[in-house]
PDB file of N, CA, C and O in Angstrom:
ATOM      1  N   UNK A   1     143.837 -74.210 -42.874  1.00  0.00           N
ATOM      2  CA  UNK A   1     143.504 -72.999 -43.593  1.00  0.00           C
ATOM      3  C   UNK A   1     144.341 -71.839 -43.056  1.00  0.00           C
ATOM      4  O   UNK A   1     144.665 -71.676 -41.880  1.00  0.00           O
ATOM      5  N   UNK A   2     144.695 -70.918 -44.285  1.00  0.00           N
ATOM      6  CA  UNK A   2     145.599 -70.039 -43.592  1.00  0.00           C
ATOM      7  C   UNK A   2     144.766 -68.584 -43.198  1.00  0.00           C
ATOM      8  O   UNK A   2     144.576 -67.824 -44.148  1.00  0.00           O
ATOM      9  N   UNK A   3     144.330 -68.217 -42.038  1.00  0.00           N
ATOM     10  CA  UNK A   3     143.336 -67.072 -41.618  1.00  0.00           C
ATOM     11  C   UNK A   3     143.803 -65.847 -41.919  1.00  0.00           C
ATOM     12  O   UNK A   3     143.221 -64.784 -42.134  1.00  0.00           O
ATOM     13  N   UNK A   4     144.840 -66.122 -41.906  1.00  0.00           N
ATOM     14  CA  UNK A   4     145.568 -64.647 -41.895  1.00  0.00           C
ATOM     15  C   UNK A   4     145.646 -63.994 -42.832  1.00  0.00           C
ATOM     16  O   UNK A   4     145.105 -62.891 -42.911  1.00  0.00           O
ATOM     17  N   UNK A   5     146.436 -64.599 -43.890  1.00  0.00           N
ATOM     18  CA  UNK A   5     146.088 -64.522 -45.421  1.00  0.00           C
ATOM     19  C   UNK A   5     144.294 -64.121 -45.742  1.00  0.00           C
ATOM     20  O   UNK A   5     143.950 -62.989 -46.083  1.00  0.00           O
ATOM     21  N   UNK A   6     143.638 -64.887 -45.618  1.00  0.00           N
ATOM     22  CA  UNK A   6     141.879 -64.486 -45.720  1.00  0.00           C
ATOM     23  C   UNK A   6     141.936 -63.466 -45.906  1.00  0.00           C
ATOM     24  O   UNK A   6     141.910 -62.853 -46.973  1.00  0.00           O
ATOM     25  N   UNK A   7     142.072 -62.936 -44.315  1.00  0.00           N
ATOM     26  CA  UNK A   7     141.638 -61.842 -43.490  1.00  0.00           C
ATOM     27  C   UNK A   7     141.863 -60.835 -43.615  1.00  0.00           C
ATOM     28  O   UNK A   7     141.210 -59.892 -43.169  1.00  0.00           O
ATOM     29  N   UNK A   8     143.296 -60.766 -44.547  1.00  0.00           N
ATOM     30  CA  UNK A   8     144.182 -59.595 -44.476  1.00  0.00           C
ATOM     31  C   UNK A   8     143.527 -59.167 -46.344  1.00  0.00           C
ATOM     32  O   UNK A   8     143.359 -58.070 -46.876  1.00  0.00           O
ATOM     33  N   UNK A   9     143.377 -60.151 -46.715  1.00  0.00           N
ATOM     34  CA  UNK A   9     142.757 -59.777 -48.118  1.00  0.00           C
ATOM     35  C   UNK A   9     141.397 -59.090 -48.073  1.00  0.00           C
ATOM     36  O   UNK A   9     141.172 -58.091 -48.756  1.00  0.00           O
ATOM     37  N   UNK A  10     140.258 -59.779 -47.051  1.00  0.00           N
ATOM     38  CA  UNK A  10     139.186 -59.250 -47.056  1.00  0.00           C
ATOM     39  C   UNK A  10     139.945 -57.756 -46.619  1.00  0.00           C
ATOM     40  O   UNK A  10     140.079 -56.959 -47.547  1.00  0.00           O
ATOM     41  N   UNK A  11     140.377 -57.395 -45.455  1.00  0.00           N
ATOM     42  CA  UNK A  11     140.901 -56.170 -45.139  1.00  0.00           C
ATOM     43  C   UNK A  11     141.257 -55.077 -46.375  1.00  0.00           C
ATOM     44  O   UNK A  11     140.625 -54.080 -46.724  1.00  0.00           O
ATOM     45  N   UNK A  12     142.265 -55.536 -46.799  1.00  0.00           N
ATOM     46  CA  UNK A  12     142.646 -54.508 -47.775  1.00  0.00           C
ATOM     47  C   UNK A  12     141.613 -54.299 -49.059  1.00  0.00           C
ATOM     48  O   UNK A  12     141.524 -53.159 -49.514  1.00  0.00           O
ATOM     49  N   UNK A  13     140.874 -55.306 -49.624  1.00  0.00           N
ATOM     50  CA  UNK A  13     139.407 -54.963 -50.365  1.00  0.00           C
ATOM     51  C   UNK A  13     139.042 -54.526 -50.165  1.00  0.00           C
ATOM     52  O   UNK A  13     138.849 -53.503 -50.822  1.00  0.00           O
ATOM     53  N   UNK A  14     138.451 -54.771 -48.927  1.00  0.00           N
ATOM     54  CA  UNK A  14     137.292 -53.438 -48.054  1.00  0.00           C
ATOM     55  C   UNK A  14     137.696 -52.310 -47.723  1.00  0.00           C
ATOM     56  O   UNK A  14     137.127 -51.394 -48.317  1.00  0.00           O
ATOM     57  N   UNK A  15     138.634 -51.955 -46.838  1.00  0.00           N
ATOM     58  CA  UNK A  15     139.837 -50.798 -46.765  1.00  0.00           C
ATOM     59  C   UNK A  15     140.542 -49.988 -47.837  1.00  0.00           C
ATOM     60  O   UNK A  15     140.924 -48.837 -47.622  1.00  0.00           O
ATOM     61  N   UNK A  16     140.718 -50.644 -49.060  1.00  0.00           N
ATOM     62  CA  UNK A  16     141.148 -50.042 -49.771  1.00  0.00           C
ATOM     63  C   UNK A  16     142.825 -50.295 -49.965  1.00  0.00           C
ATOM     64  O   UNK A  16     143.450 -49.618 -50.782  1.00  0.00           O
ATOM     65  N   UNK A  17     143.421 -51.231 -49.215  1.00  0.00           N
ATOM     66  CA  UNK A  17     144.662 -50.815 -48.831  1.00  0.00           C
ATOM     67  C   UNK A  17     145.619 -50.860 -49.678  1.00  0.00           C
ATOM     68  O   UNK A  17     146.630 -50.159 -49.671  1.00  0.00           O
ATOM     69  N   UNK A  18     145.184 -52.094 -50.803  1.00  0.00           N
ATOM     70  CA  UNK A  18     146.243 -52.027 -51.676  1.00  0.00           C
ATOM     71  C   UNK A  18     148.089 -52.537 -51.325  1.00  0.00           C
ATOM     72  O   UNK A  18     148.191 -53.655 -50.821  1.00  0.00           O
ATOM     73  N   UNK A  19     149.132 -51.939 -51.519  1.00  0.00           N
ATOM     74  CA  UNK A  19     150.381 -52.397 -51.163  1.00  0.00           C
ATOM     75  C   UNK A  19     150.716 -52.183 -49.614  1.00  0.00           C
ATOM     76  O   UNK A  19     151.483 -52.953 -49.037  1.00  0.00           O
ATOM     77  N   UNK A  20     150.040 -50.983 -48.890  1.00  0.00           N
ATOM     78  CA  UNK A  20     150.152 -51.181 -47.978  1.00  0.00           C
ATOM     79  C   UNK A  20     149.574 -52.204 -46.905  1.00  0.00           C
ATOM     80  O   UNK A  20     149.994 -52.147 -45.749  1.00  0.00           O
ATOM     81  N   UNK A  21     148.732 -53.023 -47.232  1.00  0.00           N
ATOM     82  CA  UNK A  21     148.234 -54.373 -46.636  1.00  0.00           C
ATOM     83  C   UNK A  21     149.688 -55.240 -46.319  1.00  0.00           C
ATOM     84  O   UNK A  21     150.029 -55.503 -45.166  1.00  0.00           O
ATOM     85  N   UNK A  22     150.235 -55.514 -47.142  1.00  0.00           N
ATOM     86  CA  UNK A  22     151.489 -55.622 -47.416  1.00  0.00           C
ATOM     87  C   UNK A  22     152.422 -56.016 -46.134  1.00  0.00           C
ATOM     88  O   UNK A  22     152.835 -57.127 -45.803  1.00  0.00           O
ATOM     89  N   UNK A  23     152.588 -54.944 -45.618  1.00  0.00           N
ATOM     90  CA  UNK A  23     153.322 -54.465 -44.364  1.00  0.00           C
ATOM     91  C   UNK A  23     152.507 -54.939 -42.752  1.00  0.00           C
ATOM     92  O   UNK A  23     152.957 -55.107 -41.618  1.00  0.00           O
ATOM     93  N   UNK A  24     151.020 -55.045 -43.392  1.00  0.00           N
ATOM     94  CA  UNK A  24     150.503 -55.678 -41.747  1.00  0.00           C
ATOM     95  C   UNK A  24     151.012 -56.800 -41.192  1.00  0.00           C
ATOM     96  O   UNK A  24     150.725 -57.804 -41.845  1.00  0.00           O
ATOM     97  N   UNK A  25     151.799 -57.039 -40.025  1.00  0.00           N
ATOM     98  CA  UNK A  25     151.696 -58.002 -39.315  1.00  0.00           C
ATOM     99  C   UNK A  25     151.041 -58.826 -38.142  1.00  0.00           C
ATOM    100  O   UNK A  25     150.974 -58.126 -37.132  1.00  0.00           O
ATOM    101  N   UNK A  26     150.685 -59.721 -38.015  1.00  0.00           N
ATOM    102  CA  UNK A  26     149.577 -60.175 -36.666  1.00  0.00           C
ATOM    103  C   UNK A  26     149.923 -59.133 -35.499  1.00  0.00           C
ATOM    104  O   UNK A  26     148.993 -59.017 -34.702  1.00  0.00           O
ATOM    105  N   UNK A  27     151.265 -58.197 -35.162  1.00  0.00           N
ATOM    106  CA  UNK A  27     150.765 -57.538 -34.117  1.00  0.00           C
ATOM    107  C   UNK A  27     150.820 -55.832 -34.860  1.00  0.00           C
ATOM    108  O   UNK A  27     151.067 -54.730 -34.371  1.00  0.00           O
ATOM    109  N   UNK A  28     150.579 -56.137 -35.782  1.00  0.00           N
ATOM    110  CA  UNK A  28     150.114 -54.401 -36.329  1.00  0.00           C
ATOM    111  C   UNK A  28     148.595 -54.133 -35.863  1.00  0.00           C
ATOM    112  O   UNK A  28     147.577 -54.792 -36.079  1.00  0.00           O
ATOM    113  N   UNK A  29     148.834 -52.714 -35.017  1.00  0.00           N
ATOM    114  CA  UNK A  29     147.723 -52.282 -34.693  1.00  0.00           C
ATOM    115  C   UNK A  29     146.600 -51.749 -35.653  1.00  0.00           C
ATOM    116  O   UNK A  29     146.993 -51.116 -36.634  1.00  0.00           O
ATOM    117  N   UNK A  30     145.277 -51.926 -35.491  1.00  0.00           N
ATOM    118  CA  UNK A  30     144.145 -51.925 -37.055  1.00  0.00           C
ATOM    119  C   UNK A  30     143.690 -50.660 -36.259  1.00  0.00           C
ATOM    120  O   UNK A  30     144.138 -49.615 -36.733  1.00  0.00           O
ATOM    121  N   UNK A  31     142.922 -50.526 -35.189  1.00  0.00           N
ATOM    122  CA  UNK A  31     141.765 -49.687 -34.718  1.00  0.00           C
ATOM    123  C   UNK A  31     142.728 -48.395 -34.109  1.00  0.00           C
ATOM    124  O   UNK A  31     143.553 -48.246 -33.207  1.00  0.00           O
ATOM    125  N   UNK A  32     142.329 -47.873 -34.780  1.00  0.00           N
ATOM    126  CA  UNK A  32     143.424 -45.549 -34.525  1.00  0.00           C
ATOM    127  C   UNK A  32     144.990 -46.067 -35.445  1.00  0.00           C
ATOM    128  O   UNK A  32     146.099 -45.574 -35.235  1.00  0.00           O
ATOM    129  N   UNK A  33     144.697 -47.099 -36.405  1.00  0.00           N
ATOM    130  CA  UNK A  33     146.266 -47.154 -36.960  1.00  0.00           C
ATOM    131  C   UNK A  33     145.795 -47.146 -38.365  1.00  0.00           C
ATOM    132  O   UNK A  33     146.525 -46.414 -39.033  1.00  0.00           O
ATOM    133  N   UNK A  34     145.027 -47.585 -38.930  1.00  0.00           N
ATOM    134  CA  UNK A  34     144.321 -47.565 -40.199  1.00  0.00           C
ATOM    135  C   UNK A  34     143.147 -46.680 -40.560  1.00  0.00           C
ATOM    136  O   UNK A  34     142.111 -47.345 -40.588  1.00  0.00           O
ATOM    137  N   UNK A  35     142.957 -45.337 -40.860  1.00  0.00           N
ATOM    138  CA  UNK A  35     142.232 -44.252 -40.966  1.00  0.00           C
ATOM    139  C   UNK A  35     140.995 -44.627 -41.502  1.00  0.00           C
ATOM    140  O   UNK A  35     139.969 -44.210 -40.966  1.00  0.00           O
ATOM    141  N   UNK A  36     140.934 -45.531 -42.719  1.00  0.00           N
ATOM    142  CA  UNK A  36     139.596 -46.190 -43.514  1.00  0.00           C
ATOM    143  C   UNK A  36     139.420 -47.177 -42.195  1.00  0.00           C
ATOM    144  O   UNK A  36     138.506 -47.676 -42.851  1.00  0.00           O
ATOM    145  N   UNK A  37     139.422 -47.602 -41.501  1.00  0.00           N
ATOM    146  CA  UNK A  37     138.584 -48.478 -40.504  1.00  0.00           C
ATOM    147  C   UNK A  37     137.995 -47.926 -39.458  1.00  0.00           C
ATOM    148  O   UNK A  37     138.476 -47.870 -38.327  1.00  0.00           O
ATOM    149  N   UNK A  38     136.404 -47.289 -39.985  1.00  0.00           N
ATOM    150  CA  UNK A  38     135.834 -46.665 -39.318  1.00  0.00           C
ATOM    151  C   UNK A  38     134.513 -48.052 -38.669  1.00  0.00           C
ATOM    152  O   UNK A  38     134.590 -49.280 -38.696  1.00  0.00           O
ATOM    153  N   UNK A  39     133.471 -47.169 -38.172  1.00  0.00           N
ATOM    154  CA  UNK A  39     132.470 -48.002 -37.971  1.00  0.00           C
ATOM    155  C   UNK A  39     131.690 -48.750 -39.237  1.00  0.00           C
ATOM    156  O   UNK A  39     131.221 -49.888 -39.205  1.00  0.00           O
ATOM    157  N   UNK A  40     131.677 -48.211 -39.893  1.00  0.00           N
ATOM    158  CA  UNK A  40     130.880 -48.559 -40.956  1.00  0.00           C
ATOM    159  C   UNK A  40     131.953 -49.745 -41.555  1.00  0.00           C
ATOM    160  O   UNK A  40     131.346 -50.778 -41.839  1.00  0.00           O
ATOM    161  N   UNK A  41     133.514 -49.817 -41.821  1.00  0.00           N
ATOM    162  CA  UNK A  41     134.302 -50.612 -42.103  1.00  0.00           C
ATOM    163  C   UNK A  41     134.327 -51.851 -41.521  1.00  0.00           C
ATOM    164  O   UNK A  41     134.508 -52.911 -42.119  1.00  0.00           O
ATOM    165  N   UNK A  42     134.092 -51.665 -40.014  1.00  0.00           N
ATOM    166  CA  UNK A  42     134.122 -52.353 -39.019  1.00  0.00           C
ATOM    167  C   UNK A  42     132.783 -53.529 -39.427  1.00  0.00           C
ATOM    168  O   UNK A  42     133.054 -54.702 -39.685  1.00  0.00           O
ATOM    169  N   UNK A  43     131.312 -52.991 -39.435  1.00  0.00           N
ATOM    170  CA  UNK A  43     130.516 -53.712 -40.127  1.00  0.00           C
ATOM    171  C   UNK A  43     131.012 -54.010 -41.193  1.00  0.00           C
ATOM    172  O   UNK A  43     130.505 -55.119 -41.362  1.00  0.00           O
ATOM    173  N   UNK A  44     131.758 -53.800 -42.213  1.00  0.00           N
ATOM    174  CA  UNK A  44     131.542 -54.566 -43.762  1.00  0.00           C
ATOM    175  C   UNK A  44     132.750 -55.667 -43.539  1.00  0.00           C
ATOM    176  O   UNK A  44     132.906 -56.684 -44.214  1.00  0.00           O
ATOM    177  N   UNK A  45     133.476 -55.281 -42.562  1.00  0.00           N
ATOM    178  CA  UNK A  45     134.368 -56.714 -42.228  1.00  0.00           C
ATOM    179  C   UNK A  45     133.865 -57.856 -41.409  1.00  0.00           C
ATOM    180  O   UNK A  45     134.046 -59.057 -41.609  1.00  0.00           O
ATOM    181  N   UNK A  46     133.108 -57.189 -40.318  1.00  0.00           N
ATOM    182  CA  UNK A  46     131.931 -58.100 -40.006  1.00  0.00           C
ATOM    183  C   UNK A  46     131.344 -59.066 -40.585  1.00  0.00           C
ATOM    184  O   UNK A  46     131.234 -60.199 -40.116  1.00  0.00           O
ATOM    185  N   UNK A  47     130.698 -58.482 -42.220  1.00  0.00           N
ATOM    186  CA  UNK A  47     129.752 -59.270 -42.893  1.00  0.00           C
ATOM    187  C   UNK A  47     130.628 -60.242 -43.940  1.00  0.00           C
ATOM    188  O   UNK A  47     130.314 -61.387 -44.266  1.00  0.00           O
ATOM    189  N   UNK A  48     131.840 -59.475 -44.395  1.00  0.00           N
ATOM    190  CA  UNK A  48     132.545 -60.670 -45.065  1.00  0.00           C
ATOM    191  C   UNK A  48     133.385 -61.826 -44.407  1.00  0.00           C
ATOM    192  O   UNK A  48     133.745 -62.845 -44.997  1.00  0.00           O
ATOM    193  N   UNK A  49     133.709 -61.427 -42.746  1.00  0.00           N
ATOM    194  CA  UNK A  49     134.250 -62.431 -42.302  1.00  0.00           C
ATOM    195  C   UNK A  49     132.633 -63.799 -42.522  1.00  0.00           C
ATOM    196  O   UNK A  49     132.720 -64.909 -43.049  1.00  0.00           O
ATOM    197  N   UNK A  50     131.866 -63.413 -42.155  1.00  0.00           N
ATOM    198  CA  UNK A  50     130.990 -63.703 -42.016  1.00  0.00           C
ATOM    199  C   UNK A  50     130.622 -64.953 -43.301  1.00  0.00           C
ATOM    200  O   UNK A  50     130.741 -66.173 -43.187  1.00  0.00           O
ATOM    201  N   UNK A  51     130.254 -64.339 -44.239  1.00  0.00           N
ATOM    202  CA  UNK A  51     130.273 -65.207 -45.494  1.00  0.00           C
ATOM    203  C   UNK A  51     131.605 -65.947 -46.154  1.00  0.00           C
ATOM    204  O   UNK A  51     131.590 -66.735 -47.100  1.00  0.00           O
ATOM    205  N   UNK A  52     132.725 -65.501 -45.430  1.00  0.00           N
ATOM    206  CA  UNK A  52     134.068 -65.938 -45.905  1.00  0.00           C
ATOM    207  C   UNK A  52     134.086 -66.878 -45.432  1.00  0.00           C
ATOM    208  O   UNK A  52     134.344 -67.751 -46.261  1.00  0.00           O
ATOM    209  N   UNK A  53     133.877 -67.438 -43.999  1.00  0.00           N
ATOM    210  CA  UNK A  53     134.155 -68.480 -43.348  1.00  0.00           C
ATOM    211  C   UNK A  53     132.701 -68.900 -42.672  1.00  0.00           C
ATOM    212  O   UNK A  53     132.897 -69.039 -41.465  1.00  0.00           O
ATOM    213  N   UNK A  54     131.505 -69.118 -42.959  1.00  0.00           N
ATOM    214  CA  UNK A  54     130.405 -69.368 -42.489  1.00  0.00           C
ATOM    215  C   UNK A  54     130.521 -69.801 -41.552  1.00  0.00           C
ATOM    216  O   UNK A  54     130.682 -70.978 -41.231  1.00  0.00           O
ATOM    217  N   UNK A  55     130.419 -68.382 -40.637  1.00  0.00           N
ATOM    218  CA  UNK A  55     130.067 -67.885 -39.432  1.00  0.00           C
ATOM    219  C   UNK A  55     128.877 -66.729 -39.047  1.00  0.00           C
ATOM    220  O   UNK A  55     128.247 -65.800 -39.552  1.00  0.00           O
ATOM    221  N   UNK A  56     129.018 -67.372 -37.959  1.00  0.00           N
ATOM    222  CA  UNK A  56     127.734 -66.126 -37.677  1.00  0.00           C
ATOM    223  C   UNK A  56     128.335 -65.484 -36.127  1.00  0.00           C
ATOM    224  O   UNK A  56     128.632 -66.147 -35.134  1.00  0.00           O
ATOM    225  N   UNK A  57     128.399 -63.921 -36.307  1.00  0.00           N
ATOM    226  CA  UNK A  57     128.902 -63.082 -35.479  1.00  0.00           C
ATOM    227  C   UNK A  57     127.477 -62.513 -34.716  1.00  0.00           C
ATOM    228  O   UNK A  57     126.476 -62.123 -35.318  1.00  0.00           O
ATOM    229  N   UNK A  58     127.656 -62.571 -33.202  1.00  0.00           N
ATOM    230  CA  UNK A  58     126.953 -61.713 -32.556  1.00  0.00           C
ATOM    231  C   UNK A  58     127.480 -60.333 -32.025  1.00  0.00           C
ATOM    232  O   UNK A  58     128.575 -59.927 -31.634  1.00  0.00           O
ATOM    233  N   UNK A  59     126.192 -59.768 -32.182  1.00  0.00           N
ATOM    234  CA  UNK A  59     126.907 -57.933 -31.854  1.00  0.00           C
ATOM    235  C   UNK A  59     127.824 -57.888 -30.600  1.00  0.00           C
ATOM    236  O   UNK A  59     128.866 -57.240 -30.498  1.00  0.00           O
ATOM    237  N   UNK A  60     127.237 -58.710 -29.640  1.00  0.00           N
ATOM    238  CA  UNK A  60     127.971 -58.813 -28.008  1.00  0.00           C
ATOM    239  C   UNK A  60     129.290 -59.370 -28.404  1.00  0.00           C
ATOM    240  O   UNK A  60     130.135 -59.004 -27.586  1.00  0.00           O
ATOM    241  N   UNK A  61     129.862 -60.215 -29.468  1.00  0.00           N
ATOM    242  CA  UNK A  61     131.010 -60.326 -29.862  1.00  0.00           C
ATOM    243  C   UNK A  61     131.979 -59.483 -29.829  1.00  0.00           C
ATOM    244  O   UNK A  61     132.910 -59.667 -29.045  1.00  0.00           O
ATOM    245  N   UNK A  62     131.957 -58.695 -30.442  1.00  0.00           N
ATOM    246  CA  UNK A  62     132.390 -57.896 -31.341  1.00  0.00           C
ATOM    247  C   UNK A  62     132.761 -56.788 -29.964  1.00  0.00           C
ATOM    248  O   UNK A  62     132.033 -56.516 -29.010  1.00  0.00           O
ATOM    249  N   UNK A  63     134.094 -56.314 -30.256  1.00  0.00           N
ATOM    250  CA  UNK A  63     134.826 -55.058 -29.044  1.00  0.00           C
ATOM    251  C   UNK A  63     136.031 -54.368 -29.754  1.00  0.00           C
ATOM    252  O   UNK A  63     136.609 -54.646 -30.805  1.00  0.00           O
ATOM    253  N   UNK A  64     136.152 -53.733 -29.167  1.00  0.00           N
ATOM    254  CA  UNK A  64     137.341 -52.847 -29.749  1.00  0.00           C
ATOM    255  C   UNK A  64     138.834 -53.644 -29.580  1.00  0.00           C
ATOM    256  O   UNK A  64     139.825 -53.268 -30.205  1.00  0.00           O
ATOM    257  N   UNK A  65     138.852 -54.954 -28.517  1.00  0.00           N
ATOM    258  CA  UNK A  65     139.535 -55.767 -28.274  1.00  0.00           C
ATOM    259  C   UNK A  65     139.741 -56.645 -29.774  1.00  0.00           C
ATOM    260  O   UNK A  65     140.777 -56.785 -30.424  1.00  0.00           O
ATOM    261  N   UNK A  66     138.518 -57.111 -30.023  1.00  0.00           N
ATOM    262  CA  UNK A  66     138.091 -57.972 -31.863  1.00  0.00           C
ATOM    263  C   UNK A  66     139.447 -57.472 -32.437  1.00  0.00           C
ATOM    264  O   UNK A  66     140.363 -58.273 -32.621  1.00  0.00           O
ATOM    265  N   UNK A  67     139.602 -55.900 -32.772  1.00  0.00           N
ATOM    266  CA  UNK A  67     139.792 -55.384 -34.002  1.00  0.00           C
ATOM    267  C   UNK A  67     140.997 -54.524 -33.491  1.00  0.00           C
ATOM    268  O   UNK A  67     141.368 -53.449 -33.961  1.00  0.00           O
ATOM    269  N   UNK A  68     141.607 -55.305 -32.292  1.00  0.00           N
ATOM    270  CA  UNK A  68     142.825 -54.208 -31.936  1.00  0.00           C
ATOM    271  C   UNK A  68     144.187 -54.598 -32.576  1.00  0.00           C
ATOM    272  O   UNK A  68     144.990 -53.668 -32.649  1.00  0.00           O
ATOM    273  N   UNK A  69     144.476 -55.454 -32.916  1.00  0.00           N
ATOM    274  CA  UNK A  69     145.944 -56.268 -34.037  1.00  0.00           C
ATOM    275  C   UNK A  69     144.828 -57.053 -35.148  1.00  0.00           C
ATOM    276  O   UNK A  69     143.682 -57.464 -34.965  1.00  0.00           O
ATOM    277  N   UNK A  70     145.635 -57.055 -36.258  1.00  0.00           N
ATOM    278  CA  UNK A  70     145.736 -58.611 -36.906  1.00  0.00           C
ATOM    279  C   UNK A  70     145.740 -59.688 -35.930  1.00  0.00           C
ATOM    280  O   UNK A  70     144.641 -60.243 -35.907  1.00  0.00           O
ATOM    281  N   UNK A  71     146.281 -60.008 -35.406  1.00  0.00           N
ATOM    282  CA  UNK A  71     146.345 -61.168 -34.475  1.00  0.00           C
ATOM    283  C   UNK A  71     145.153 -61.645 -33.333  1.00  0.00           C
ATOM    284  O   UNK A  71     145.049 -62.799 -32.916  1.00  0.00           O
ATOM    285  N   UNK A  72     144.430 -60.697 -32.992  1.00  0.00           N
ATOM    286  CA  UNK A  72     143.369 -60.762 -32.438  1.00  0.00           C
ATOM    287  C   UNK A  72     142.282 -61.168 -32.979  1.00  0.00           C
ATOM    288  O   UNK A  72     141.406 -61.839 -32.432  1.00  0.00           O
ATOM    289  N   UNK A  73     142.313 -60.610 -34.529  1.00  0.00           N
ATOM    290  CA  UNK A  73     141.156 -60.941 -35.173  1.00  0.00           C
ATOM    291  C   UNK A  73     141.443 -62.307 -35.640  1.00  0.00           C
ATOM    292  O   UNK A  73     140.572 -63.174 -35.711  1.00  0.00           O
ATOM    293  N   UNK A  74     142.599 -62.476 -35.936  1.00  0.00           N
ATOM    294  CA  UNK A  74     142.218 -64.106 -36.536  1.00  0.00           C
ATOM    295  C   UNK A  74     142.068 -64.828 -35.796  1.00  0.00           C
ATOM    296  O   UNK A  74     141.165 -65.607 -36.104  1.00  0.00           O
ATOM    297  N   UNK A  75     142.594 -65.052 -34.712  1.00  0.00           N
ATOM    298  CA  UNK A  75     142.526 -65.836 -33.032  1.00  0.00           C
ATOM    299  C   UNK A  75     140.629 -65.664 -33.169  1.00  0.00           C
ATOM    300  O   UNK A  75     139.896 -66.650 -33.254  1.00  0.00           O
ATOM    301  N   UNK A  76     140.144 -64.294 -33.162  1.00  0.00           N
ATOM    302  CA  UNK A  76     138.571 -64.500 -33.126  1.00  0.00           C
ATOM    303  C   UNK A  76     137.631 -65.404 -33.922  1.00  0.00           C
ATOM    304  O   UNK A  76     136.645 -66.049 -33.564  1.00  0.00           O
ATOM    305  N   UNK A  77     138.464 -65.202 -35.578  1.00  0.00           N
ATOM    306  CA  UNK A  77     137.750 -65.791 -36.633  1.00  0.00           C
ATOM    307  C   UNK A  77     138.052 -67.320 -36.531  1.00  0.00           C
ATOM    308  O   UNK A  77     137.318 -68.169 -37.037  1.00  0.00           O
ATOM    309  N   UNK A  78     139.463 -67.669 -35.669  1.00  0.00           N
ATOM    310  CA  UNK A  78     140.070 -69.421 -35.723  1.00  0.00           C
ATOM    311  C   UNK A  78     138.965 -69.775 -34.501  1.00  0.00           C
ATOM    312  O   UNK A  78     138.345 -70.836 -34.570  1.00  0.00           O
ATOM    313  N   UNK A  79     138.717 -68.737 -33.247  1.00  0.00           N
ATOM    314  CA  UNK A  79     138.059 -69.661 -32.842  1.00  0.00           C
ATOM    315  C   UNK A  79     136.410 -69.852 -32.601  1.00  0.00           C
ATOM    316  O   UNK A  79     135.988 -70.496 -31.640  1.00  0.00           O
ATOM    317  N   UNK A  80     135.408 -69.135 -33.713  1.00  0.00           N
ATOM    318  CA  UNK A  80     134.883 -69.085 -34.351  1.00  0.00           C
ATOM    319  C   UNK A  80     134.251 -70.197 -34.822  1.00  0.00           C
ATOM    320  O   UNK A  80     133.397 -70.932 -34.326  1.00  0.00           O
ATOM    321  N   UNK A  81     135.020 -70.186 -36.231  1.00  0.00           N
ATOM    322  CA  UNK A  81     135.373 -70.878 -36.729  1.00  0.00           C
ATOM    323  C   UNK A  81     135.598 -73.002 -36.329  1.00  0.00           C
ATOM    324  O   UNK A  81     135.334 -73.952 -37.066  1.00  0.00           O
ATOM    325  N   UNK A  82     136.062 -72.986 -35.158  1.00  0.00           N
ATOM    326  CA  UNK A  82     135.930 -73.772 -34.903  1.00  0.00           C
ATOM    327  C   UNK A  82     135.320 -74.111 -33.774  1.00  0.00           C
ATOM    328  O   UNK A  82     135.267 -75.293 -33.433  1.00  0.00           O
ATOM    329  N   UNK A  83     134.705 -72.999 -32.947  1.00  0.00           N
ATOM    330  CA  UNK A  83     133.477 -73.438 -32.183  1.00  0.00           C
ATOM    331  C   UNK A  83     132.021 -73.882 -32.989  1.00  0.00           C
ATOM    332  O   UNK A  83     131.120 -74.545 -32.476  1.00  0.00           O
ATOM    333  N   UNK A  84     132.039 -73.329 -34.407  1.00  0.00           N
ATOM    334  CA  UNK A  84     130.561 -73.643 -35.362  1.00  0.00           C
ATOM    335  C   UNK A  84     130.634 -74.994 -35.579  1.00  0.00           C
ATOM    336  O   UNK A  84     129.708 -75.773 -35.349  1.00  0.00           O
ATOM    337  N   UNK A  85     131.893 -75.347 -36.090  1.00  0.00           N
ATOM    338  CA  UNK A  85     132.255 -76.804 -36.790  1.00  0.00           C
ATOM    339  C   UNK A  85     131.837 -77.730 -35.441  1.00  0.00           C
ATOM    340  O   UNK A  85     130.911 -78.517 -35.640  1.00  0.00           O
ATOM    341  N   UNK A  86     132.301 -77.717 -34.377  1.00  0.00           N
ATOM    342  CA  UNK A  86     131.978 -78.378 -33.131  1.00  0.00           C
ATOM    343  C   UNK A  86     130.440 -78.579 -33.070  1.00  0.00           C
ATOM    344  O   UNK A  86     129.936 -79.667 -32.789  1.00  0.00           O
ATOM    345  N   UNK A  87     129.846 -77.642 -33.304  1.00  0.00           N
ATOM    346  CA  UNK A  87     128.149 -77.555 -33.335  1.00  0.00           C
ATOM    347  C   UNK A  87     127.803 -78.094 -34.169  1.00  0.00           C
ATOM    348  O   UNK A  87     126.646 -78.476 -33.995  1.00  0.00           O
ATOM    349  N   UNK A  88     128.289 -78.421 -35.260  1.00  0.00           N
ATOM    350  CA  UNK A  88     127.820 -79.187 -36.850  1.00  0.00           C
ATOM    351  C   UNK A  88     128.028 -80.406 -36.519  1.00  0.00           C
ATOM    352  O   UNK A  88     127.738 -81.176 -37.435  1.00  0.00           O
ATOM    353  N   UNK A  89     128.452 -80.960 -35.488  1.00  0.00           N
ATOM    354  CA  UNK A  89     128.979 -82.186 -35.349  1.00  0.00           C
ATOM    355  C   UNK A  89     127.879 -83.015 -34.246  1.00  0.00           C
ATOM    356  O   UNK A  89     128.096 -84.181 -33.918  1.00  0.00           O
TER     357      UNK A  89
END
């Protein structure tokens, strides 16, 4: 599965971003670089990573580290992601 792609779509939906989504790369900075990613953003990406890839996020998760590149976050959501599947098993 490609995360990045996902991720970057949920992003710019929620964000608003439109063509500039575009231009993010895994080490483009998200948190003081993207003005719409406030707290409240921060939760609604939360909840769609969430239902996008059935996962379940704990608050203690979640840091300013999570949401500091593209690249961080998908590394979070890949391994996630495949710590749940391990548990299903």
């Amino acid at each position: 599965m490609d995360y990045t792609t996902e991720i970057k779509t949920i992003l710019s939906d929620i964000l608003g971003l439109g063509e500039r989504c575009d231009s993010i790369t895994a080490d483009t900075s998200l948190l003081g670089n993207i003005p719409e990613l406030d707290s409240v953003a921060v939760v609604t990406i939360i909840l769609a990573l969430e239902k996008e890839f059935s996962i379940s996020i704990n608050d203690d998760e979640i840091s300013a580290q999570t949401f500091q590149t593209l690249g961080t976050l998908v590394n979070f959501v890949e391994k996630k992601v495949t710590l749940e599947n391990r548990q299903l098993r």
